[in-house]
ZATI-607279 format. One record per residue (C-alpha): residue number from 1; residue in one letter; x, y, z. Coordinates in pm, whole numbers. Example, Ala and Ser with C-alpha at 12.3 -4.5 7.8 and 13.67 -1.06 7.14 Angstrom:
2
{resi->1&resn->a&px->1230&py->-450&pz->780};
{resi->2&resn->s&px->1367&py->-106&pz->714};
***
This chain:
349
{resi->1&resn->x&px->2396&py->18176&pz->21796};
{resi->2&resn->x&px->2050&py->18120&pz->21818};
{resi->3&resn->x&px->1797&py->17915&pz->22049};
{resi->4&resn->x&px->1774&py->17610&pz->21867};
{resi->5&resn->x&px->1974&py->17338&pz->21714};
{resi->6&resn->x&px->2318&py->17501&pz->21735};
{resi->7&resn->x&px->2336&py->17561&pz->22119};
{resi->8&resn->x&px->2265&py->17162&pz->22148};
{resi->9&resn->x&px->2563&py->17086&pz->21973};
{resi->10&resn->x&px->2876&py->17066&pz->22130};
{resi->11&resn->x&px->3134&py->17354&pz->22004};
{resi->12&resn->x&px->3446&py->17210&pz->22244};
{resi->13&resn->x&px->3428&py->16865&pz->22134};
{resi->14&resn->x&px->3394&py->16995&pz->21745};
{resi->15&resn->x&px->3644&py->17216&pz->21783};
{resi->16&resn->x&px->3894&py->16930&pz->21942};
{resi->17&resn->x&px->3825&py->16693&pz->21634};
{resi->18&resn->x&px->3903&py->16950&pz->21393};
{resi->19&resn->x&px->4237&py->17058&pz->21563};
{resi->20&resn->x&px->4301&py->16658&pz->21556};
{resi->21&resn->x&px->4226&py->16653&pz->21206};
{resi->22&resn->x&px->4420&py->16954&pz->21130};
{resi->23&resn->x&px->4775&py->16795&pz->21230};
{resi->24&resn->x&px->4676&py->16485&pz->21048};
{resi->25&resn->x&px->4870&py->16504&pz->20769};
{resi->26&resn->x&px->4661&py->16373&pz->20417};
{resi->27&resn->x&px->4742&py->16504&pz->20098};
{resi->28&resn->x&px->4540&py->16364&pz->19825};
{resi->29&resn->x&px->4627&py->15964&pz->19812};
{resi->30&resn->x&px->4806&py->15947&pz->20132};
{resi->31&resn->x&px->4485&py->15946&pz->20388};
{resi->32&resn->x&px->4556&py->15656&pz->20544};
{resi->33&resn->x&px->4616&py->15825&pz->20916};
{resi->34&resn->x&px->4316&py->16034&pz->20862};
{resi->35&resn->x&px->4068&py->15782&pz->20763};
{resi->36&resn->x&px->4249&py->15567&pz->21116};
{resi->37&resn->x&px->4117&py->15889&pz->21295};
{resi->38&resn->x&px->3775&py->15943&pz->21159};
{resi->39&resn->x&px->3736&py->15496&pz->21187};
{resi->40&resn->x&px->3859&py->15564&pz->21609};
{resi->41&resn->x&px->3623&py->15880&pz->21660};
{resi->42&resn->x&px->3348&py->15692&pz->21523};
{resi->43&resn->x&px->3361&py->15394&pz->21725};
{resi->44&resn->x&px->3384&py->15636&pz->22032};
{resi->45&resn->x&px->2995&py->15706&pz->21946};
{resi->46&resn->x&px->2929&py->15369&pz->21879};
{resi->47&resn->x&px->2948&py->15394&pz->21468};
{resi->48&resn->x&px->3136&py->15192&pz->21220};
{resi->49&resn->x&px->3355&py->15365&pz->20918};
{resi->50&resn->x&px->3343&py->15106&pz->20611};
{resi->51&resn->x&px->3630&py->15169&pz->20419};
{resi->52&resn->x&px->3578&py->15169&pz->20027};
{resi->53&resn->x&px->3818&py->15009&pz->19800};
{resi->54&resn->x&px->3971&py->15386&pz->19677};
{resi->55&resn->x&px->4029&py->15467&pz->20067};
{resi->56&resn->x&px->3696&py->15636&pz->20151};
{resi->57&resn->x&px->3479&py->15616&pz->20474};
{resi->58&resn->x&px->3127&py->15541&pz->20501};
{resi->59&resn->x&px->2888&py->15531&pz->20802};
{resi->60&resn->x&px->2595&py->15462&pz->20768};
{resi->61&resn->x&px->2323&py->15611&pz->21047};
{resi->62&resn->x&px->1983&py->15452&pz->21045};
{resi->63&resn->x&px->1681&py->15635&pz->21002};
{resi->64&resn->x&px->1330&py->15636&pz->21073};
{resi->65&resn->x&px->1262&py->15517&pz->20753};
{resi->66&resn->x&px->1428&py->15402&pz->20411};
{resi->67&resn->x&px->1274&py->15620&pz->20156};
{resi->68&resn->x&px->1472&py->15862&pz->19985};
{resi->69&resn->x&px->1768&py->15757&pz->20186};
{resi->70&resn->x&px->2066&py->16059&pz->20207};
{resi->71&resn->x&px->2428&py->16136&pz->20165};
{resi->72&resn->x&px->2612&py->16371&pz->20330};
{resi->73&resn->x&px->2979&py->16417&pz->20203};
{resi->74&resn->x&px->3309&py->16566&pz->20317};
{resi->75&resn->x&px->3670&py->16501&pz->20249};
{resi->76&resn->x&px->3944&py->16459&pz->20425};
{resi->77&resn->x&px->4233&py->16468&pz->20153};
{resi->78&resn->x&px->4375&py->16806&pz->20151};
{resi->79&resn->x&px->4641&py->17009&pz->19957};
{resi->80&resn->x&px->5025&py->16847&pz->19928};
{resi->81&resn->x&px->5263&py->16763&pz->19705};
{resi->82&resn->x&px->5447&py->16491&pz->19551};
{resi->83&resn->x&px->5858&py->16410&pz->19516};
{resi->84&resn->x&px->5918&py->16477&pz->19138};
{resi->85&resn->x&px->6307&py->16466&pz->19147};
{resi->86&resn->x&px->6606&py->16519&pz->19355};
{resi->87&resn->x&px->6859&py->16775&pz->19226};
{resi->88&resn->x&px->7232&py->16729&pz->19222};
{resi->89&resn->x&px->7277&py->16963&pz->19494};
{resi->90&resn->x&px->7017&py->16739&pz->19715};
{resi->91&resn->x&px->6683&py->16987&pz->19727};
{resi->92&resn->x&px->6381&py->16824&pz->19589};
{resi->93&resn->x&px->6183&py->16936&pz->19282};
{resi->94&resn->x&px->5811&py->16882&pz->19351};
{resi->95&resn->x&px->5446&py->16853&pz->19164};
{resi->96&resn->x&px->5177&py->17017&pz->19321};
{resi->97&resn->x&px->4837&py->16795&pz->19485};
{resi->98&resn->x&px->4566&py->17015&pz->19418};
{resi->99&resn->x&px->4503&py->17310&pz->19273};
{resi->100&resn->x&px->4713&py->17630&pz->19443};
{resi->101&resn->x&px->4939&py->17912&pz->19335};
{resi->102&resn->x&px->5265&py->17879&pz->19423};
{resi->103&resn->x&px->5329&py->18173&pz->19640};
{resi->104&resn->x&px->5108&py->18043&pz->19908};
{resi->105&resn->x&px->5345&py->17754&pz->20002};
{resi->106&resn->x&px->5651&py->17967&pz->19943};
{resi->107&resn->x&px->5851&py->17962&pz->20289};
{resi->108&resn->x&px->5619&py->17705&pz->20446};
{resi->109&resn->x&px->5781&py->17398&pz->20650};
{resi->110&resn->x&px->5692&py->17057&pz->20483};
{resi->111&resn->x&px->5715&py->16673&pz->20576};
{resi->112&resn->x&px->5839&py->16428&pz->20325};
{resi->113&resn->x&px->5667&py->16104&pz->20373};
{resi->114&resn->x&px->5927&py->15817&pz->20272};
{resi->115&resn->x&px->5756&py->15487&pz->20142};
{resi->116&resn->x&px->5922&py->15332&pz->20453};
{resi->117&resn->x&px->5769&py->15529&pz->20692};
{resi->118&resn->x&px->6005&py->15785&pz->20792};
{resi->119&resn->x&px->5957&py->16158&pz->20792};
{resi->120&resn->x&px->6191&py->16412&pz->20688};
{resi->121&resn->x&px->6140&py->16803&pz->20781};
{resi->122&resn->x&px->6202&py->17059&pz->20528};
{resi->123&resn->x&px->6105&py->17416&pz->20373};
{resi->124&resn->x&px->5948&py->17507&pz->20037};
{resi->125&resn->x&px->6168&py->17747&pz->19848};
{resi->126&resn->x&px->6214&py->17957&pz->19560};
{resi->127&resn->x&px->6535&py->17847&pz->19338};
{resi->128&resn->x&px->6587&py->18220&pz->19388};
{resi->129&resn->x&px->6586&py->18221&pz->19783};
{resi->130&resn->x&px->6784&py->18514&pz->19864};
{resi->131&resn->x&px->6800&py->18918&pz->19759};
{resi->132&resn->x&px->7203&py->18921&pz->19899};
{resi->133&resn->x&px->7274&py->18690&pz->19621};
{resi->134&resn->x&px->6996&py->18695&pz->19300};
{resi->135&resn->x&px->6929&py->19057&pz->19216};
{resi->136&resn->x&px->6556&py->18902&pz->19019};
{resi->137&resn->x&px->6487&py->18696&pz->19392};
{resi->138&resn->x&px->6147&py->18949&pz->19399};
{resi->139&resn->x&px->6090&py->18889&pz->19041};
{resi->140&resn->x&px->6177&py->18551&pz->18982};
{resi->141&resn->x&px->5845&py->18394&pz->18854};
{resi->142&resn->x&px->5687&py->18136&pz->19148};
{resi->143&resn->x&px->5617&py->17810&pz->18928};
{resi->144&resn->x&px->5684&py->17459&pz->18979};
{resi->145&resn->x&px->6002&py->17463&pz->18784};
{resi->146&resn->x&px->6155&py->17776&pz->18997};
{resi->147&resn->x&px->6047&py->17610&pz->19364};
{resi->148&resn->x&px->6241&py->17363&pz->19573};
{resi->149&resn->x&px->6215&py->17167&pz->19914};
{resi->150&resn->x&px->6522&py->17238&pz->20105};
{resi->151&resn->x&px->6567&py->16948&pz->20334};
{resi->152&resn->x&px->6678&py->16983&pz->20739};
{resi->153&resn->x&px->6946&py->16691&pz->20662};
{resi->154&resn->x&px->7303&py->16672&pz->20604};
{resi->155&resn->x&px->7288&py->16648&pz->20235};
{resi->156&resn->x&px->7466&py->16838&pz->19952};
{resi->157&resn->x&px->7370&py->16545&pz->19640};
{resi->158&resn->x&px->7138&py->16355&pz->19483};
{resi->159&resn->x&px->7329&py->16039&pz->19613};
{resi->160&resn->x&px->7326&py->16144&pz->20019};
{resi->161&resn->x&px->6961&py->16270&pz->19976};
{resi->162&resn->x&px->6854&py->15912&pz->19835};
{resi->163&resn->x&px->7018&py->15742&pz->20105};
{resi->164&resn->x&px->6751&py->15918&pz->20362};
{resi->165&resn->x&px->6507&py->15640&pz->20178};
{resi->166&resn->x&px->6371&py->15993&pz->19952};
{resi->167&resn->x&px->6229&py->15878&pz->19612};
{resi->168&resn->x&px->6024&py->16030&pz->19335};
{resi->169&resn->x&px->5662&py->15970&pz->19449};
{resi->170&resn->x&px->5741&py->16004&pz->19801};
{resi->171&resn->x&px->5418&py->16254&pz->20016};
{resi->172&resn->x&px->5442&py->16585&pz->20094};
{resi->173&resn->x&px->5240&py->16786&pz->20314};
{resi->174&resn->x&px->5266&py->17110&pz->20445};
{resi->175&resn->x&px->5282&py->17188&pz->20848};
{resi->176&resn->x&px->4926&py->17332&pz->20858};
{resi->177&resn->x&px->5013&py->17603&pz->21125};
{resi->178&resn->x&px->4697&py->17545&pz->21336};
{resi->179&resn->x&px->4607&py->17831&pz->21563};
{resi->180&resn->x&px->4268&py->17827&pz->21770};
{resi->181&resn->x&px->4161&py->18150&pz->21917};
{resi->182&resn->x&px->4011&py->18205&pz->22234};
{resi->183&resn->x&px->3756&py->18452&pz->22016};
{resi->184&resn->x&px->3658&py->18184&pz->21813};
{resi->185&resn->x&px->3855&py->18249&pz->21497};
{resi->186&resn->x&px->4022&py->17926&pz->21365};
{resi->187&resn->x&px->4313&py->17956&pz->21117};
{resi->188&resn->x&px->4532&py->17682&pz->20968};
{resi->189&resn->x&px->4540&py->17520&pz->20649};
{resi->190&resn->x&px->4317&py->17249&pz->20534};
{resi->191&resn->x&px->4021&py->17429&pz->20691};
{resi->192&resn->x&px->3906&py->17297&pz->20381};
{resi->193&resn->x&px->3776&py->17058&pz->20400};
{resi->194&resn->x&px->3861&py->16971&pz->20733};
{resi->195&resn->x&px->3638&py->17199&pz->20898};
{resi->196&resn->x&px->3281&py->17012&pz->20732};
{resi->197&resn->x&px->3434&py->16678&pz->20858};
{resi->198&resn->x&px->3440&py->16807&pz->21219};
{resi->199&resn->x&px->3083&py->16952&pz->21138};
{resi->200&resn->x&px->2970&py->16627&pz->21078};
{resi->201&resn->x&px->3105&py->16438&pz->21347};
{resi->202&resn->x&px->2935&py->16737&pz->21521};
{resi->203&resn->x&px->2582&py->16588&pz->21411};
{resi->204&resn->x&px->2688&py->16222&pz->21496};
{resi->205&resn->x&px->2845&py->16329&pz->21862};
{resi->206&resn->x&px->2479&py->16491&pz->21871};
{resi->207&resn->x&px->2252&py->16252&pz->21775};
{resi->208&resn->x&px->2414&py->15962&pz->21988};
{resi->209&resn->x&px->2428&py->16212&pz->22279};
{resi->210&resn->x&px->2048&py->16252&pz->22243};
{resi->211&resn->x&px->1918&py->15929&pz->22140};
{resi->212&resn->x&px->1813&py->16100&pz->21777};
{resi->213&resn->x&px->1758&py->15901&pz->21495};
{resi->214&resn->x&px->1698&py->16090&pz->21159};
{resi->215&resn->x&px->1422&py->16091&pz->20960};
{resi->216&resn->x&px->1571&py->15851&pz->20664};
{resi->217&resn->x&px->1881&py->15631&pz->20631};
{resi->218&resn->x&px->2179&py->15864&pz->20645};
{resi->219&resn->x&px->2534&py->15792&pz->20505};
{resi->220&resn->x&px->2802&py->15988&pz->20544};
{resi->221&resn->x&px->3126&py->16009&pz->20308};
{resi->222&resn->x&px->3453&py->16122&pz->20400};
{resi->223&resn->x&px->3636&py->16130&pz->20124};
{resi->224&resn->x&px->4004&py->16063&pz->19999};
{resi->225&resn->x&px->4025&py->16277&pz->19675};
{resi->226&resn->x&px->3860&py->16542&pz->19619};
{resi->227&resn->x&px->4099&py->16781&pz->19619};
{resi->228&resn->x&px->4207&py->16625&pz->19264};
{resi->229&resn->x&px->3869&py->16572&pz->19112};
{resi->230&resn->x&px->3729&py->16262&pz->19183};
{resi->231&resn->x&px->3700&py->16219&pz->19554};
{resi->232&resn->x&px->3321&py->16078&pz->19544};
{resi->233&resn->x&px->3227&py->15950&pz->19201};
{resi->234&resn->x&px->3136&py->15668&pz->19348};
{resi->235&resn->x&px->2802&py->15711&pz->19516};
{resi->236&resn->x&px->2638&py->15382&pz->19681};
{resi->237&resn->x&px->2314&py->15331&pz->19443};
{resi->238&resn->x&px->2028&py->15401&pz->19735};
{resi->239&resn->x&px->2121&py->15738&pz->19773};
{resi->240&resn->x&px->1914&py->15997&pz->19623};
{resi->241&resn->x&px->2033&py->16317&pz->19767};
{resi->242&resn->x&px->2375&py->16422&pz->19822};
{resi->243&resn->x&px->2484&py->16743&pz->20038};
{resi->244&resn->x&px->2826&py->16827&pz->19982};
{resi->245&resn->x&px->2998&py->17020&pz->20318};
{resi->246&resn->x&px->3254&py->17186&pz->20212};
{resi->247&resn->x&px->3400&py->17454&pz->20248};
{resi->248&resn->x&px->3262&py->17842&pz->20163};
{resi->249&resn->x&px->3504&py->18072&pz->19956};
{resi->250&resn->x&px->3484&py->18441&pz->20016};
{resi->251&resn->x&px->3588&py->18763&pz->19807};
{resi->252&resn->x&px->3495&py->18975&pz->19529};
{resi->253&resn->x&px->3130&py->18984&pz->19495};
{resi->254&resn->x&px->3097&py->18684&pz->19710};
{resi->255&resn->x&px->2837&py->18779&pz->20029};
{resi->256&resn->x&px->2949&py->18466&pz->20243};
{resi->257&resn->x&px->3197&py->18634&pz->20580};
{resi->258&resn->x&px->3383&py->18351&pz->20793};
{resi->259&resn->x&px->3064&py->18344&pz->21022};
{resi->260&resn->x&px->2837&py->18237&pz->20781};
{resi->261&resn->x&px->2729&py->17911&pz->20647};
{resi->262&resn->x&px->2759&py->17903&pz->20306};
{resi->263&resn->x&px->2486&py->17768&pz->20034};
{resi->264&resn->x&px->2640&py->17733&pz->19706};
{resi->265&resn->x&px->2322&py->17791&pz->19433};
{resi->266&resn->x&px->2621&py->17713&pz->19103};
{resi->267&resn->x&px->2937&py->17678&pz->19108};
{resi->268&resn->x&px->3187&py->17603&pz->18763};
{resi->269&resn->x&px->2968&py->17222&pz->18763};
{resi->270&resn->x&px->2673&py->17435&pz->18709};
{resi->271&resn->x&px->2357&py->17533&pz->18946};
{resi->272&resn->x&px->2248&py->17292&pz->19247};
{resi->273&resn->x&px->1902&py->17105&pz->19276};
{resi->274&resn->x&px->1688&py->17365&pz->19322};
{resi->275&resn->x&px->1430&py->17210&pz->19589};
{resi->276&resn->x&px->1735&py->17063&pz->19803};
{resi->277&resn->x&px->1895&py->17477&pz->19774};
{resi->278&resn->x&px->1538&py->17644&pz->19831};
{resi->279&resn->x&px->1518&py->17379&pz->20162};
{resi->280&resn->x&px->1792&py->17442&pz->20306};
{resi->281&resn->x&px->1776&py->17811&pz->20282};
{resi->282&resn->x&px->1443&py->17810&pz->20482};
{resi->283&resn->x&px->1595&py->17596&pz->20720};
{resi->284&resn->x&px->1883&py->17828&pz->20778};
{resi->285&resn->x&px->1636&py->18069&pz->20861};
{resi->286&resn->x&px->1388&py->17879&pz->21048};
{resi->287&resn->x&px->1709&py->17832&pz->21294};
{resi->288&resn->x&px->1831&py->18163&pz->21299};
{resi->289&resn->x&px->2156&py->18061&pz->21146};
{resi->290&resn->x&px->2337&py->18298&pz->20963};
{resi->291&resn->x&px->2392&py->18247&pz->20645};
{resi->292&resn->x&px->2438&py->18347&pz->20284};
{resi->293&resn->x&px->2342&py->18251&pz->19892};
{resi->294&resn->x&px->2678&py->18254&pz->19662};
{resi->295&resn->x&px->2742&py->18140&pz->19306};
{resi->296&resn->x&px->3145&py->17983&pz->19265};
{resi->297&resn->x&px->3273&py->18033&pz->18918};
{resi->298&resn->x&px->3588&py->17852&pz->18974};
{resi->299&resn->x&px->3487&py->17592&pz->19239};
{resi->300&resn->x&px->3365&py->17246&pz->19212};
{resi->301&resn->x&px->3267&py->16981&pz->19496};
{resi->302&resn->x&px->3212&py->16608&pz->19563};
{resi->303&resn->x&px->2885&py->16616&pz->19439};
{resi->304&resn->x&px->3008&py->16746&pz->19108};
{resi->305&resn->x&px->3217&py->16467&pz->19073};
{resi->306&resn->x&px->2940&py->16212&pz->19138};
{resi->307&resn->x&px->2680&py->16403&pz->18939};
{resi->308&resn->x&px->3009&py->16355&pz->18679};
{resi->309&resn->x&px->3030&py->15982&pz->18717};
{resi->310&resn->x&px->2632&py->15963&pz->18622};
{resi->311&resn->x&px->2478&py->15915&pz->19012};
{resi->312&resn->x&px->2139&py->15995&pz->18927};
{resi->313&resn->x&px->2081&py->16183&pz->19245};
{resi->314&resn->x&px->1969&py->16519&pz->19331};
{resi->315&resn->x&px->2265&py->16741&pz->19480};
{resi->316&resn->x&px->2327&py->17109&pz->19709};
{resi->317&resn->x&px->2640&py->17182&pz->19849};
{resi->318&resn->x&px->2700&py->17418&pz->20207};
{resi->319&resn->x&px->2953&py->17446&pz->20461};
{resi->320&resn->x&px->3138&py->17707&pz->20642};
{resi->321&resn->x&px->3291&py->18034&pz->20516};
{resi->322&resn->x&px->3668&py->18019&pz->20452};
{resi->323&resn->x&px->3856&py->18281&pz->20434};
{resi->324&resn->x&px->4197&py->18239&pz->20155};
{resi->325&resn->x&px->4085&py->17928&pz->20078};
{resi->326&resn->x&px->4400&py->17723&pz->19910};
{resi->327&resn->x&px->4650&py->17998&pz->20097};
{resi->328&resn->x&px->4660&py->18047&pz->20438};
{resi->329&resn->x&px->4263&py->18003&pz->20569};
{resi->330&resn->x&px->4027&py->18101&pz->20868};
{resi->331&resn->x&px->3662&py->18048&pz->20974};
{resi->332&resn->x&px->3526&py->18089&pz->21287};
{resi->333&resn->x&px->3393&py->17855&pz->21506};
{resi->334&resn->x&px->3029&py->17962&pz->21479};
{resi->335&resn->x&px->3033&py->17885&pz->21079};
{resi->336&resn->x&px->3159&py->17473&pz->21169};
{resi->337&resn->x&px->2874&py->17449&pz->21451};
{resi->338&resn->x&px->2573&py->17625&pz->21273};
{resi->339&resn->x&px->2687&py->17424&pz->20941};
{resi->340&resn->x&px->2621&py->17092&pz->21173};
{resi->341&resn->x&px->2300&py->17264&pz->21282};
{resi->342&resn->x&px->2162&py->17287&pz->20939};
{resi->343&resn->x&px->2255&py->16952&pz->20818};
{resi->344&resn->x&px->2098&py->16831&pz->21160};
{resi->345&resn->x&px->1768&py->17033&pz->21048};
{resi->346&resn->x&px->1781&py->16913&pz->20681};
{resi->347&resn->x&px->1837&py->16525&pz->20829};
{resi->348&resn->x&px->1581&py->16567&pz->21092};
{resi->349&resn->x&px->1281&py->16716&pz->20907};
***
């Protein structure tokens, strides 16, 4: 840590939202709970969440002065899955929410979300779920057509499984197996993107706390979609930068560890603004925040999708380092607060 911004924040009350947010389910489209969250959080520190008409929340933070006003984005949809069918013998087929491979749900426990509101427990399998009887169970290919949901009901058909109130279309999300270390290391799933919203609630915990005000007109995004492509395309017209927190992926020649706070120079949209990327890496070190400079080849973010949907703003995307991102994911808890201290430097210079 170092001896300016990110000591002023506060790590236990970050840390508390994100655990919050982490056992909230939202899969893509079904972020209704979440957004109910982020709306009562808000209000605690005395800001208002606008919802849009697609399901995404806005604050808006006044600044010091209108010019250039900003937009800082992160979403809270996160990986899932969707009822496809309902075999004869009762299991459910499913369609993925998000990009992952199929291996990294394999065994997990799951809620089905029924359009009447009730929940029903059950486990992501392969079709092939046991050696003692399938001699290819180790081999047996792990795609959407050889995976089931085995559901923690009395049901053996189609028929007794529909009359739980399961349809096709029905929300799935996966039990995120949150674990928060006394060492700091956080692992669950949904880290992404989960762990930039608590970031930012970070800054506005801070800046109420102090009696801050930024330097321009802030608004912050939480998004509903982004996990599917097109969480923020929409972009309110004032804005004219856009900082994407999200989350940092680490591996092969990647130099970002699960301490660091990522800045993403290009990812598979193509490079970042260079002035807003250039800024905030001499802020990171005007802090003493550790950090690191990483290119994504198969990675886009919210401000991809709104450069996409023609916003003609100027764009740089951070956030923490994520270890297994899509799989089974850790940061640590000095990567969430020092990402809040950098957007608190950007926003306050």
């Amino acid at each position: 840590m170092n001896d300016r911004l990110a000591p002023s924040l506060d790590r236990a009350y970050i840390v508390s939202l994100l655990e919050k947010l982490l056992r909230t389910p939202s899969p893509s489209g079904f972020c209704m709970a979440v957004i109910d969250l982020v709306a009562e959080e808000a209000a605690k520190l005395g800001y208002t969440v606008e919802r849009t008409p697609k399901g995404n929340g806005m604050i808006v933070i006044p600044g010091a002065s209108d010019a250039d006003p900003i937009g800082l984005t992160a979403h809270v949809d996160t990986l899932g899955a969707m009822v496809r069918s309902i075999k004869s013998d009762g299991s459910l087929r499913f369609t993925p929410i998000g990009g992952y491979a199929m291996q990294t749900v394999e065994g997990e426990y799951c809620l089905v979300h029924t359009r009447s509101g009730r929940t029903v427990e059950g486990t992501v399998l392969s079709t092939k779920p046991s050696v003692h009887v399938y001699s290819d169970a180790r081999d047996w290919k792990r795609e959407e057509a050889n995976m089931m949901i085995r559901l923690d009901e009395l049901t053996g058909s189609k028929e007794e499984t529909e009359k739980l109130g399961i349809a096709p279309g029905d929300f799935i999300s996966w039990d995120p197996r949150v674990r928060l270390l006394d060492n700091g290391w956080i692992k669950s799933r949904h880290l992404d993107d989960k762990a930039s919203v608590a970031a930012l609630f970070g800054v506005l915990e801070w800046l109420r706390r102090e009696g801050r005000t930024p330097s321009r007109n802030v608004t912050i995004i939480l998004s509903t979609y982004e996990e599917v492509g097109h969480g923020n395309a929409y972009v309110p017209p004032d804005i004219t930068e856009l900082i994407a927190v999200d989350m940092g992926a680490i591996g092969d020649d990647l130099s970002t560890t699960e301490k660091d706070v990522s800045i993403c120079a290009k990812d598979s949209s193509g490079p970042y603004d260079y002035g807003m990327t250039t800024k905030l890496i001499e802020l990171a070190k005007r802090e003493g925040l550790p950090y690191a400079v990483d290119i994504y080849p198969f990675y886009g973010s919210d401000a991809s999708a709104a450069l996409r949907a023609g916003s003609n703003i100027r764009a740089a995307l951070i956030g923490p380092g994520v270890h297994a991102s899509h799989g089974m994911e850790r940061t640590h808890a000095d990567a969430v607060v020092n990402t809040a201290a950098l957007l608190l430097a950007y926003i306050m210079e």
